[in-house]
C-alpha positions in Angstrom: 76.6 200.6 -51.0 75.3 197.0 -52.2 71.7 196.9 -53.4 70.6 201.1 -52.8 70.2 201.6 -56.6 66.7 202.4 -57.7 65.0 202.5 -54.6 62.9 205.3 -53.1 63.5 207.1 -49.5 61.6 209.4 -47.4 63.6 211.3 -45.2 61.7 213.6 -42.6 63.6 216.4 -41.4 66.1 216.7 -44.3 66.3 220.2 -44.8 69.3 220.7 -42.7 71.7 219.4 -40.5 71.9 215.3 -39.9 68.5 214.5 -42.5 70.1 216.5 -44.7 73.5 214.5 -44.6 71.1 211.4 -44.4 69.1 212.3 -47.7 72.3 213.4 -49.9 74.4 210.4 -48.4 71.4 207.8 -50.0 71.2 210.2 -53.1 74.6 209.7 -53.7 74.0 205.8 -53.9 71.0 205.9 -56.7 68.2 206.2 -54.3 65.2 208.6 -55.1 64.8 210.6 -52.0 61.4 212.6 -50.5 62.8 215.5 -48.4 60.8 216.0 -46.2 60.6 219.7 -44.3 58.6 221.6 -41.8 59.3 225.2 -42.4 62.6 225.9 -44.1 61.9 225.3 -47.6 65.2 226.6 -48.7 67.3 224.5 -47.2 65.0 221.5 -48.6 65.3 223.3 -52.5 69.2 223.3 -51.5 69.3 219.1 -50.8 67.2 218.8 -54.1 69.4 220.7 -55.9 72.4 219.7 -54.5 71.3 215.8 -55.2 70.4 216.8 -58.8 73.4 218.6 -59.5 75.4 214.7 -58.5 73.1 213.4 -60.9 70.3 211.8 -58.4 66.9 212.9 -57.7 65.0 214.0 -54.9 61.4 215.7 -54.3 60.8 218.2 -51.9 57.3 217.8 -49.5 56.6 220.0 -46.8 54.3 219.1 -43.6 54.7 220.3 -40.4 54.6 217.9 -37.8 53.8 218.1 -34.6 49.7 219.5 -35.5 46.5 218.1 -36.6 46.7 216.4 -39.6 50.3 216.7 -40.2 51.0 212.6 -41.3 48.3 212.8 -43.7 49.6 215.8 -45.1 53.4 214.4 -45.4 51.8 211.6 -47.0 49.9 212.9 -49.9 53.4 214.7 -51.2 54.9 211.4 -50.5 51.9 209.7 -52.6 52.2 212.2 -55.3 56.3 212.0 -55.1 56.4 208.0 -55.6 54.1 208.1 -58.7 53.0 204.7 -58.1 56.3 203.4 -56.7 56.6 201.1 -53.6 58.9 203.0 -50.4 61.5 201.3 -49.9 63.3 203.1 -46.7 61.8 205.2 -44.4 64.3 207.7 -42.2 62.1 209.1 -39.0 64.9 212.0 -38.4 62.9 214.8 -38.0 62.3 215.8 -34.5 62.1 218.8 -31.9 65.3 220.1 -30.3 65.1 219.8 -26.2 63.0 222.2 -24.0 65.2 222.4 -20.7 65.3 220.5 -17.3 62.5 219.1 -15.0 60.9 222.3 -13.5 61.7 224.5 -16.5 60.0 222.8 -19.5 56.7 224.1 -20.0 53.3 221.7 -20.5 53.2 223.1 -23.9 56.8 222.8 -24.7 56.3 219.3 -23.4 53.5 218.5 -25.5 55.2 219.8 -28.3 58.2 217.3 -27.9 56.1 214.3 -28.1 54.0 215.6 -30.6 56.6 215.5 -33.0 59.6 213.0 -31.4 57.0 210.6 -30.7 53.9 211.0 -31.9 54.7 211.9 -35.3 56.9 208.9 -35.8 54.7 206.4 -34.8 52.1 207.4 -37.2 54.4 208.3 -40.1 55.0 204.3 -39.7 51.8 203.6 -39.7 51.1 205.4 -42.8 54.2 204.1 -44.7 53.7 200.3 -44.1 51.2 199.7 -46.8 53.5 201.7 -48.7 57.2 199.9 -47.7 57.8 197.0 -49.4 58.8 193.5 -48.1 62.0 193.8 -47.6 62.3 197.2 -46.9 64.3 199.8 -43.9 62.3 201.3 -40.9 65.4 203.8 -39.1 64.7 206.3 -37.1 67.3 209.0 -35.3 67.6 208.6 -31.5 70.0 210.2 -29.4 73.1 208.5 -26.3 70.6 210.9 -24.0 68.7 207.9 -23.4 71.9 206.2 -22.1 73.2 209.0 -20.2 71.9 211.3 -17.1 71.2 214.9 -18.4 69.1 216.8 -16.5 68.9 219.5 -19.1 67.2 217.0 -21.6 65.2 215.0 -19.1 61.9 214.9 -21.6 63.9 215.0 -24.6 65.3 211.5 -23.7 62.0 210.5 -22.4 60.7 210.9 -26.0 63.6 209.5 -27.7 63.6 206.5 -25.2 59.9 206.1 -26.5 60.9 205.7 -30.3 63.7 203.1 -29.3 60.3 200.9 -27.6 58.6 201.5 -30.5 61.9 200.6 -32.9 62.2 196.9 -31.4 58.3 196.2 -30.7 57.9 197.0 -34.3 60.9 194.7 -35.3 59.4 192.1 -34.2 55.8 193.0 -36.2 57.1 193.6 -39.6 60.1 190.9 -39.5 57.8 188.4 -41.4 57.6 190.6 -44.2 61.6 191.1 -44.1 61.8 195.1 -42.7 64.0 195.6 -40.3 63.5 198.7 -37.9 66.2 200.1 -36.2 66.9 203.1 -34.0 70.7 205.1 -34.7 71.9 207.0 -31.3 74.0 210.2 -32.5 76.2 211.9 -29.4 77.2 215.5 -30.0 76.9 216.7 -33.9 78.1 219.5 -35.0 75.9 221.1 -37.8 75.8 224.4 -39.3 72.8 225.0 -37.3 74.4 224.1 -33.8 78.3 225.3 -34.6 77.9 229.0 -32.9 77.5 227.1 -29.4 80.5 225.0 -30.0 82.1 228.1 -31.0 80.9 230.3 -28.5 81.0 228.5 -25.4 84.6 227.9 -24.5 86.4 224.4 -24.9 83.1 223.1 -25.3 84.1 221.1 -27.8 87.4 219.7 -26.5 85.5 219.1 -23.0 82.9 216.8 -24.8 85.9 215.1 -27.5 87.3 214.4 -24.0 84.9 212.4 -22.8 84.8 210.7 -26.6 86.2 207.2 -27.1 87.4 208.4 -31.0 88.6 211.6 -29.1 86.3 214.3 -31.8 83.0 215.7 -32.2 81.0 213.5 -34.5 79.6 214.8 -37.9 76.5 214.9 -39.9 78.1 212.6 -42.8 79.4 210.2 -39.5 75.4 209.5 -38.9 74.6 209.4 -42.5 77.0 206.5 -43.0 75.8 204.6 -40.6 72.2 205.0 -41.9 73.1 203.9 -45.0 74.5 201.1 -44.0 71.2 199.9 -41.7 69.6 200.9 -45.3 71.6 198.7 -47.2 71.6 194.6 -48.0 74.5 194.5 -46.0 72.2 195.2 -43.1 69.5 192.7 -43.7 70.5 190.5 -40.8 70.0 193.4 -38.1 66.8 194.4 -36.7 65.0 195.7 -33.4 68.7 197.4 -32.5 69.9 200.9 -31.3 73.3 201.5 -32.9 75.2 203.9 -31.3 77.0 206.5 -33.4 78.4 208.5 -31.1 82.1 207.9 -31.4 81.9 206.2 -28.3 80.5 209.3 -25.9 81.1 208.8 -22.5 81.7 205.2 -22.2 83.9 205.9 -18.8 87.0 207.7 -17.5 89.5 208.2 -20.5 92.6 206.7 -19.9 
């Protein structure tokens, strides 16, 4: 990928699942990535190892997000990590899973979701602009559930609605210094983490590659690409979007 080499990345959520796809995917271009993690530090010493072991280099920094003080936590590891460095790209993929429909979700399960899809965001930018150079790569993971009606993901969507606002306001803030910010809108994923409900619920998976444009459940390293790309100098032309990288979920009737 043009222009990647020697620049820095910190990826939040990358201990599993689509950041970690996302972290080994820039690794594997000759950028130095921060994984970031909340809680499962094994999987984040699996990513560094697995990016040192291609010959790239990656730091592990844990915060958990979501709490008091959690941005300033992330970002003295990410200090400490860059040794003096300028960020270059910053990946906002960390974020809570959804609680449940309107009339299930709890206040504190609510709270929770924004706390971390939304809140945490929005200040991990704030902390990294002084950081990012000019020039530099704001993405951050969204989700099709803020094109599409699911009731079982009502404040989910709400949240990652919020972080697609925030995307395209802050496009047009940094573009003077040459960042571009964009938002990438995964459909169904499968991960290690989420494959024993594809598996156990039956023809789950055919059901939703069904209602797929590219007829298949979309992949960690599907997202990653794309990622790369919006982090690339290939990319420096598009800002304040929301590319979809669903395969093309439910677009209409399948013919």
């Amino acid at each position: 990928m043009r222009g990647l080499t020697g620049r820095t990345a910190l990826v939040t959520g990358a201990s599993r699942g689509i950041g970690r796809a996302i972290a080994t995917r820039l690794a594997a271009e000759g950028v130095m990535v921060i994984a970031h993690y909340g809680t499962d530090g094994s999987g984040a010493a699996a990513v560094v190892e697995e990016v040192e072991s291609a010959g790239g280099t990656a730091v592990a920094v844990r915060a958990q997000l979501g709490v008091d003080g959690d941005v300033e936590t992330l970002f003295a590891g990410v200090r400490v990590a860059l040794a003096g460095r300028p960020l270059d790209i910053l990946v906002n993929n960390a974020a809570a899973a959804p609680a449940g429909p309107l009339g299930v979700t709890t206040r504190a399960e609510f709270d929770h979701l924004f706390a971390v899809n939304v809140r945490a965001p929005y200040f991990i930018v704030e902390h990294a602009l002084p950081l990012l150079r000019d020039g530099g790569r704001i993405i951050t993971v969204s989700s099709v559930a803020t094109r599409m009606a699911n009731p079982a993901q009502t404040s989910f969507a709400m949240t990652k609605a919020a972080v697609e606002t925030m995307s395209r306001t802050l496009a047009n803030q940094t573009g003077t210094r040459g960042i571009t910010v964009n938002a990438v809108a995964p459909g169904a994923t499968r991960t290690p983490d989420n494959s024993a409900v594809f598996d156990d619920v039956p023809d789950l998976a055919e059901r939703i590659a069904g209602m797929t444009a590219l007829d298949r459940l979309g992949g960690p390293a599907d997202v990653a690409d794309v990622v790369a790309f919006l982090a690339s100098d290939g990319a420096r032309w598009i800002t304040g979007q929301v590319i979809d990288a669903s395969g093309g979920l439910f677009l209409g009737p399948r013919p």
